[in-house]
C-alpha positions as CSV (number, residue, x, y, z in Angstrom):
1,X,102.6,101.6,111.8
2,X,103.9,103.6,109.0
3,X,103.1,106.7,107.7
4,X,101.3,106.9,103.7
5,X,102.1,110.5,102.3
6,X,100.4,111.9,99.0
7,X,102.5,113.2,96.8
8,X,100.1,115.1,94.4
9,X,96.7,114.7,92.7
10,X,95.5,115.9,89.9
11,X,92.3,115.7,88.3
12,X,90.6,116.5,84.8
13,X,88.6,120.0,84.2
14,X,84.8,118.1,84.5
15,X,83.1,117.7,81.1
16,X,79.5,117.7,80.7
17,X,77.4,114.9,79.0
18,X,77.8,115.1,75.3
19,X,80.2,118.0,76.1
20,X,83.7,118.8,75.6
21,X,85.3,115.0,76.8
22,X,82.6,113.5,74.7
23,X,84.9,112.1,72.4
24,X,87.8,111.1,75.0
25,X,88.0,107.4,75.3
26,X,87.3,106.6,79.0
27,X,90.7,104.2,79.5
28,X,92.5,107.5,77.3
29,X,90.9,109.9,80.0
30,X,92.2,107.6,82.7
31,X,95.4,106.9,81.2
32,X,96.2,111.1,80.6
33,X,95.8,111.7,84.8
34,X,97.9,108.2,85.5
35,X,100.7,110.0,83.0
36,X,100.5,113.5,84.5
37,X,100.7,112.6,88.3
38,X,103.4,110.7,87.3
39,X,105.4,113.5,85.0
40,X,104.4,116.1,87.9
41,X,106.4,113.8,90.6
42,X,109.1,112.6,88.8
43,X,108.9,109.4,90.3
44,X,110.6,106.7,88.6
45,X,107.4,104.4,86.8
46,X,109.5,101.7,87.7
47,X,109.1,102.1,91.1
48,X,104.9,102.3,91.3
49,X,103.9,98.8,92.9
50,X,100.3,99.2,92.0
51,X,97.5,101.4,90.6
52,X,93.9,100.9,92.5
53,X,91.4,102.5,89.9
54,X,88.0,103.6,91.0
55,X,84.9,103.0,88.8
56,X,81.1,102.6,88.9
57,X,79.9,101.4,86.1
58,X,82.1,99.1,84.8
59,X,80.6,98.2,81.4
60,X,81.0,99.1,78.0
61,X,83.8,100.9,77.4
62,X,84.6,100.8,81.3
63,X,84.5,97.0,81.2
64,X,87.4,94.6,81.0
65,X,89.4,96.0,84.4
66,X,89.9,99.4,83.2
67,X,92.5,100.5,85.2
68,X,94.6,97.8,83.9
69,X,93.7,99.3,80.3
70,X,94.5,102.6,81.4
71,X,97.9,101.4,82.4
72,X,98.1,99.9,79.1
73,X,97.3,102.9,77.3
74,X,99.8,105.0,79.4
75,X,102.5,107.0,77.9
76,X,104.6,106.5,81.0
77,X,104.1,103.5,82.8
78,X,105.7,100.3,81.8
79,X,103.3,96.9,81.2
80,X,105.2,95.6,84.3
81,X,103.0,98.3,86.3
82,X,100.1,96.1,88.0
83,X,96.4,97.6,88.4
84,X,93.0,96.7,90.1
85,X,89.6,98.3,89.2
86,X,87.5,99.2,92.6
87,X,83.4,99.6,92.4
88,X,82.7,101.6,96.1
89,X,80.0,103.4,94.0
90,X,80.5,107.1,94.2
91,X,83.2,106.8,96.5
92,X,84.9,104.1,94.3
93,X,88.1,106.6,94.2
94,X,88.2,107.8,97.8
95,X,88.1,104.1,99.1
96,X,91.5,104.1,96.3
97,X,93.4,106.7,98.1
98,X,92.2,104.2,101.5
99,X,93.2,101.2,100.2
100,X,96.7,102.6,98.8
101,X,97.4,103.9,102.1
102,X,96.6,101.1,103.7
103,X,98.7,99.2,101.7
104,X,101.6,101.5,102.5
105,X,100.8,101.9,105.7
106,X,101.0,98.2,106.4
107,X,104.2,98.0,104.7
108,X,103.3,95.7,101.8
109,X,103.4,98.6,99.4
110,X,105.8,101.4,98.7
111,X,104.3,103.3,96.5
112,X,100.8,103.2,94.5
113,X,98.6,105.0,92.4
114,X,95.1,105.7,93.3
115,X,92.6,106.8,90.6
116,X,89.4,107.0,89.0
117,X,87.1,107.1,85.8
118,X,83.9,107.7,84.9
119,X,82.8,109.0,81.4
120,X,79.3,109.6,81.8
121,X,78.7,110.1,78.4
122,X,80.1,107.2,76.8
123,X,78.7,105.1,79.6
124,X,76.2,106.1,80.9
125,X,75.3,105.9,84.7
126,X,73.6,102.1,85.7
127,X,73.3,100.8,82.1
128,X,75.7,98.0,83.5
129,X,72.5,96.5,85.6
130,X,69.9,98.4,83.2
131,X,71.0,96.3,80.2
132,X,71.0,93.1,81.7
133,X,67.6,93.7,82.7
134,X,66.0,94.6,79.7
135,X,67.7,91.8,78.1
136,X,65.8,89.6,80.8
137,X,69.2,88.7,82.1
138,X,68.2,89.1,86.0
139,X,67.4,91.6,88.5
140,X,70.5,93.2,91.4
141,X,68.0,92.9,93.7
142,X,68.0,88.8,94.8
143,X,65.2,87.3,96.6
144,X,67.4,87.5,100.2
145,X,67.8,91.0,99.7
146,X,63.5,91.5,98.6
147,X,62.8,89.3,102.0
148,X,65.1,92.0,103.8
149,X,63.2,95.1,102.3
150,X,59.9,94.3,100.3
151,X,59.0,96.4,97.5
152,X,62.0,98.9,98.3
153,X,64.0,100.3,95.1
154,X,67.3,101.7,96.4
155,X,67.1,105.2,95.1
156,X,69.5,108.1,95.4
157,X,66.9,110.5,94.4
158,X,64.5,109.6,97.2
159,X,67.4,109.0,99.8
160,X,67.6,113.2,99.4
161,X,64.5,114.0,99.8
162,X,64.2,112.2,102.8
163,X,67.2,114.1,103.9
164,X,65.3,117.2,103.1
165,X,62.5,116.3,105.7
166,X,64.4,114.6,108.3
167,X,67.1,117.6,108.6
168,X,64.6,120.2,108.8
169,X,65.8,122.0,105.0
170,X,64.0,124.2,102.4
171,X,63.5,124.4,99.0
172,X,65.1,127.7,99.5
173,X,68.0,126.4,101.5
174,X,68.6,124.4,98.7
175,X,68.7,126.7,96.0
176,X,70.8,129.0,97.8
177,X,73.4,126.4,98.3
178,X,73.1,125.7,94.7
179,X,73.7,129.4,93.7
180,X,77.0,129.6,95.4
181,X,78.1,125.9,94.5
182,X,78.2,128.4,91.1
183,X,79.5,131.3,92.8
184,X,82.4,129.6,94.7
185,X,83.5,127.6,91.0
186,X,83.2,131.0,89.2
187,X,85.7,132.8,91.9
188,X,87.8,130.0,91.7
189,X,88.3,129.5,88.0
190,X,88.7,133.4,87.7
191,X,91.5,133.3,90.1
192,X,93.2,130.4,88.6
193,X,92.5,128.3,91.8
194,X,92.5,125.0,89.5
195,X,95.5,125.7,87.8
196,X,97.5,123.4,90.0
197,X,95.4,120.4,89.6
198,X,94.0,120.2,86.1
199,X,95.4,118.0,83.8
200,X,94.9,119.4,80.2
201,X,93.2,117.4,77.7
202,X,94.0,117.6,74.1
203,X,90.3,117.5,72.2
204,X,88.6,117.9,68.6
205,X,85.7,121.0,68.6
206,X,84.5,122.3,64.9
207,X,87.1,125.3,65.1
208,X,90.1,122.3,65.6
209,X,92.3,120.7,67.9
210,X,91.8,122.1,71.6
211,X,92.9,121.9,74.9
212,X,90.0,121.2,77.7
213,X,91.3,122.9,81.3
214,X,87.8,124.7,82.6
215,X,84.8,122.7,84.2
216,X,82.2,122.9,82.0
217,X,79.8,122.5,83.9
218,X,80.0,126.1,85.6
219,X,77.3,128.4,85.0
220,X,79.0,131.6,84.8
221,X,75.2,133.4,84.3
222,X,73.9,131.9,87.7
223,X,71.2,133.4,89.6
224,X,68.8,132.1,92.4
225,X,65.9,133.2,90.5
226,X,67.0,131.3,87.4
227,X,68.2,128.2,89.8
228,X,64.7,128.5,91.9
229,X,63.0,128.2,88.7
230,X,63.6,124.1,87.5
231,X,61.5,122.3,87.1
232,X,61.3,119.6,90.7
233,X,62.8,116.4,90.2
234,X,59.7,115.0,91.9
235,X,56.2,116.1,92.1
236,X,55.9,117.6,95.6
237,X,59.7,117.4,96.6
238,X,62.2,120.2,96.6
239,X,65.2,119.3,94.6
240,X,65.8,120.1,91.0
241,X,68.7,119.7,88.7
242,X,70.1,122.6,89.7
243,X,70.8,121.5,93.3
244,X,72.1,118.0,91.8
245,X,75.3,116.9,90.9
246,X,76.4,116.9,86.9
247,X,76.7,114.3,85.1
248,X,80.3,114.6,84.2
249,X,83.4,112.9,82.4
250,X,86.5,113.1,84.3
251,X,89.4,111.1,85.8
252,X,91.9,111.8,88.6
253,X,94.8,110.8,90.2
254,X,96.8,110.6,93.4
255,X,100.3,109.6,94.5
256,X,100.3,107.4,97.9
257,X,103.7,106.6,98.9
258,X,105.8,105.2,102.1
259,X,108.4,107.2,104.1
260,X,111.2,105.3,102.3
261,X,110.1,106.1,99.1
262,X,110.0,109.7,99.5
263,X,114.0,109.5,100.6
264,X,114.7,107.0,97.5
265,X,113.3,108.8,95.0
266,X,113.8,112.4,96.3
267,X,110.0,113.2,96.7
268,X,108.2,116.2,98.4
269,X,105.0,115.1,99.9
270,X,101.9,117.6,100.3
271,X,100.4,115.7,102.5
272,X,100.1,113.0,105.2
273,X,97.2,110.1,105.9
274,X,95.7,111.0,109.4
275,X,93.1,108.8,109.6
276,X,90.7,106.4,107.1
277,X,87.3,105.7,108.2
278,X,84.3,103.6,106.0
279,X,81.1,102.9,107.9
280,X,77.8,102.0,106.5
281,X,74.1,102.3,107.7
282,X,70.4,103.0,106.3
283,X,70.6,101.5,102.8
284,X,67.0,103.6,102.4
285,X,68.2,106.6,102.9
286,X,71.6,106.3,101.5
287,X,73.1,109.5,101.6
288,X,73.0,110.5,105.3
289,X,75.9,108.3,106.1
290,X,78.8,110.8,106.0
291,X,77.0,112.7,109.3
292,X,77.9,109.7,111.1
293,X,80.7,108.9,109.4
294,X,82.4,112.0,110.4
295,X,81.8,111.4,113.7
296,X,83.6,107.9,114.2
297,X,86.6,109.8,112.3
298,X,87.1,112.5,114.2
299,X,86.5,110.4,117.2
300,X,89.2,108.2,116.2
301,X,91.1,110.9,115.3
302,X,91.1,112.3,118.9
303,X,89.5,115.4,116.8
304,X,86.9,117.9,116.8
305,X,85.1,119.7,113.9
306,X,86.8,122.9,114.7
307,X,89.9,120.9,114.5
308,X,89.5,120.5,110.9
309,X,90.5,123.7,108.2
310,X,88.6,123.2,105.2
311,X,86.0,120.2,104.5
312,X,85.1,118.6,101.1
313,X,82.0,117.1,101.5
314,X,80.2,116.0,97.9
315,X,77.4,117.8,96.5
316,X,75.4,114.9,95.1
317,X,72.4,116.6,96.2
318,X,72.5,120.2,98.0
319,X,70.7,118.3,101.1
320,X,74.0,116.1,101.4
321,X,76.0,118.5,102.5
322,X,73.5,120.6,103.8
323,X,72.2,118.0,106.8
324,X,76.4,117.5,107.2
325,X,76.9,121.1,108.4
326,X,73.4,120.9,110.3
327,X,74.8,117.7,112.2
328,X,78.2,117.9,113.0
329,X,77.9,121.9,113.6
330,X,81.0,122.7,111.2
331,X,81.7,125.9,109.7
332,X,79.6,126.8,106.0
333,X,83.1,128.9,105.4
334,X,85.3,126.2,105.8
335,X,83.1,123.7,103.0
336,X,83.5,122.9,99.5
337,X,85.7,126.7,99.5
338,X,86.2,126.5,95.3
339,X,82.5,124.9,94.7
340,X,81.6,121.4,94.5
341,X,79.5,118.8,92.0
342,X,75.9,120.8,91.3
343,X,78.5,123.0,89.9
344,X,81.6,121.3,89.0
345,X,80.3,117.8,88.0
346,X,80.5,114.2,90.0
347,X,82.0,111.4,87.8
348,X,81.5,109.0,90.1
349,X,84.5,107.1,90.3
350,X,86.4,109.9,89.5
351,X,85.4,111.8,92.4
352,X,86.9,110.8,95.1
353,X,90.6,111.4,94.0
354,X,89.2,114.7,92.5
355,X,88.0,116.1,95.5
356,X,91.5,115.2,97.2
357,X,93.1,117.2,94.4
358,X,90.6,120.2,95.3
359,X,90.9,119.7,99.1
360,X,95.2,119.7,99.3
361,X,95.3,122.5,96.4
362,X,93.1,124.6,98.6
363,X,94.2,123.5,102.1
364,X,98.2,124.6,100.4
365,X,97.2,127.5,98.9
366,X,95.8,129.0,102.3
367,X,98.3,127.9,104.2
368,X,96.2,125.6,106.0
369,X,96.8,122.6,108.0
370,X,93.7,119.6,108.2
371,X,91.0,118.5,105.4
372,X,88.4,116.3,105.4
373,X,86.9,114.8,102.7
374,X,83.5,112.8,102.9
375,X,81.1,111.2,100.4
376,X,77.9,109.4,100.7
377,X,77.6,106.2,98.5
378,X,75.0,104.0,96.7
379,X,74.2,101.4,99.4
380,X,74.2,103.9,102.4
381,X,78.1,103.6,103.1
382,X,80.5,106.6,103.6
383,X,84.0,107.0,103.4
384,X,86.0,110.5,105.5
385,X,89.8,110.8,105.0
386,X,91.1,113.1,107.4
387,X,94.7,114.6,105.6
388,X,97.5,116.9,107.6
389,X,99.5,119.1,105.0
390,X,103.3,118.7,105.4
């Protein structure tokens, strides 16, 4: 089989709701990361044989196949350059990164974009299904599904707090992982630790024209008694916003290309493809499914957890990636090194392809050799890509 090698990735600095990317067209926001990833390589736009866009709510301004829009609106690529939008939920751009490696790796493909957008702001997150209900269009939930699980309402929110119990955490636990979500972002932006994979973005504030290049999200003024202080997101639970992913506007990019593609068009890969895993389970509890997850990859992988140098693992709630390190037994060094979502931001189909910009820019810049990269997913599905620096 052959070998799929990323190129690059980029991603945008996050912006938060009504923030700095407020007044970004979404297909614009996508269309600035599809132009950068492909000014950074130098490949040929000619040559890309695809573009696999991830995105979760796909209405509105998202609607109508963005990623073909955001081809469209590109500076770079030609009309000629094909594109498919992908709804994985929040790991709509990881399963991108999959599906252009497999694409490559079965020798169909050469060379392929993956992506994804999500502007929070200007759409905001399930008003594709909320709208249709209010306007008595129908329910996602069909009566196969109700006979299946009566009276359950798939919910992310209670998904974490059953992680919370069933993994033994703390309100405290979470906090503190909060706090240095904060602390590791701070470090990192200070040290210029995103410098290699933010894409600027040109905006309008009141003082003029601008260019957008740190997360906003970031609180540089965090401190657990301040974070141990908001308010619980439900009466009797433990989490709170500020041990919850952003809201965030963002896209990102990645280049996924064959062997013969890096000799043709002189290209110098960062990375290769080591192994793809997806698995699903417990649609209740959602979130846990990257714990088992893992473990398929690495067992495929003929790999242990000490194997691996640095993990990205998403913070959609603190007890995510909390009941990860609990399970597999990984190192609390080794994860989410320059921060993750509660500090960061999750745009949701932008994250996937974010967190592979994060994971190779911080896997090259200690000189390490393996990442992994897990999500958890509305629907209680995971996806881990397990990457080997070149």
């Amino acid at each position: 089989m052959a070998t799929a090698y990323i190129v690059d990735a980029v991603r945008t600095a996050g912006g938060r709701r009504g923030g700095r990317l407020a007044g970004v067209h979404p297909v614009d926001l996508a269309a600035a990361s599809l132009d950068a990833i492909v000014a950074r390589s130098g490949i040929d736009p000619a040559g890309i044989d695809d573009v696999v866009m991830g995105c979760v709510t796909q209405a509105g301004q998202q609607a109508m196949q963005v990623g073909r829009n955001a081809v469209l609106a590109s500076k770079l690529l030609p009309q000629s350059t094909p594109a498919v939008t992908i709804d994985r939920q929040c790991g709509s751009s990881q399963q991108a990164i999959q599906f252009a490696a497999q694409a490559v790796m079965s020798g169909v493909q050469d060379v392929v974009i993956a992506a994804g957008i999500e502007s929070m702001t200007r759409v905001p997150m399930g008003s594709n299904a909320m709208f249709h209900m209010k306007e008595g269009l129908g329910h996602y939930k069909s009566p196969g599904l109700e006979e299946k699980f009566p009276g359950v309402m798939f919910s992310q929110f209670a998904g974490a707090e059953m992680l919370v119990g069933r993994h033994g955490l703390t309100k405290d636990d979470l906090d503190r992982f909060g706090l240095s979500s904060h602390q590791k972002a701070i470090a990192a932006t200070q040290a210029g630790a995103f410098n290699a994979e933010i894409v600027p973005i040109e905006i309008e504030t009141p003082e003029g024209k601008a260019m957008h290049t740190v997360d906003e999200g970031i609180r540089f003024d965090a401190t657990l008694e301040g974070i141990s202080g908001v308010k619980l997101i439900n009466e009797g639970g433990a989490l709170t916003a500020a041990t919850s992913s952003q809201i965030c506007d963002g896209s990102s990019a990645a280049l996924v290309v064959s062997e013969e593609a890096l000799k043709r068009y002189g290209l110098t890969p960062m990375a290769r493809i080591h192994t793809l895993t997806v698995t699903a389970g417990d649609p209740v509890i959602m979130l846990e499914e990257p714990l088992f997850a893992t473990d398929k990859a690495l067992q495929r992988a003929g790999m242990t957890i000490g194997d691996i140098d640095l993990y990205e693992v998403n913070e959609a709630f603190a007890s995510v990636p909390l009941a990860w390190l609990k399970h597999t037994g990984a190192d609390p060094e080794k994860l989410n090194v320059n921060g993750g979502a509660i500090a960061l931001g999750h745009p949701l189909g932008a994250s996937g392809t974010k967190l592979m910009a994060t994971l190779l820019h911080a896997l090259k810049a200690r000189g390490k050799k393996y990442g992994l990269q897990t999500m958890c997913e509305g629907g209680g599905v995971a996806n881990v890509t397990i990457v080997e620096m070149c």
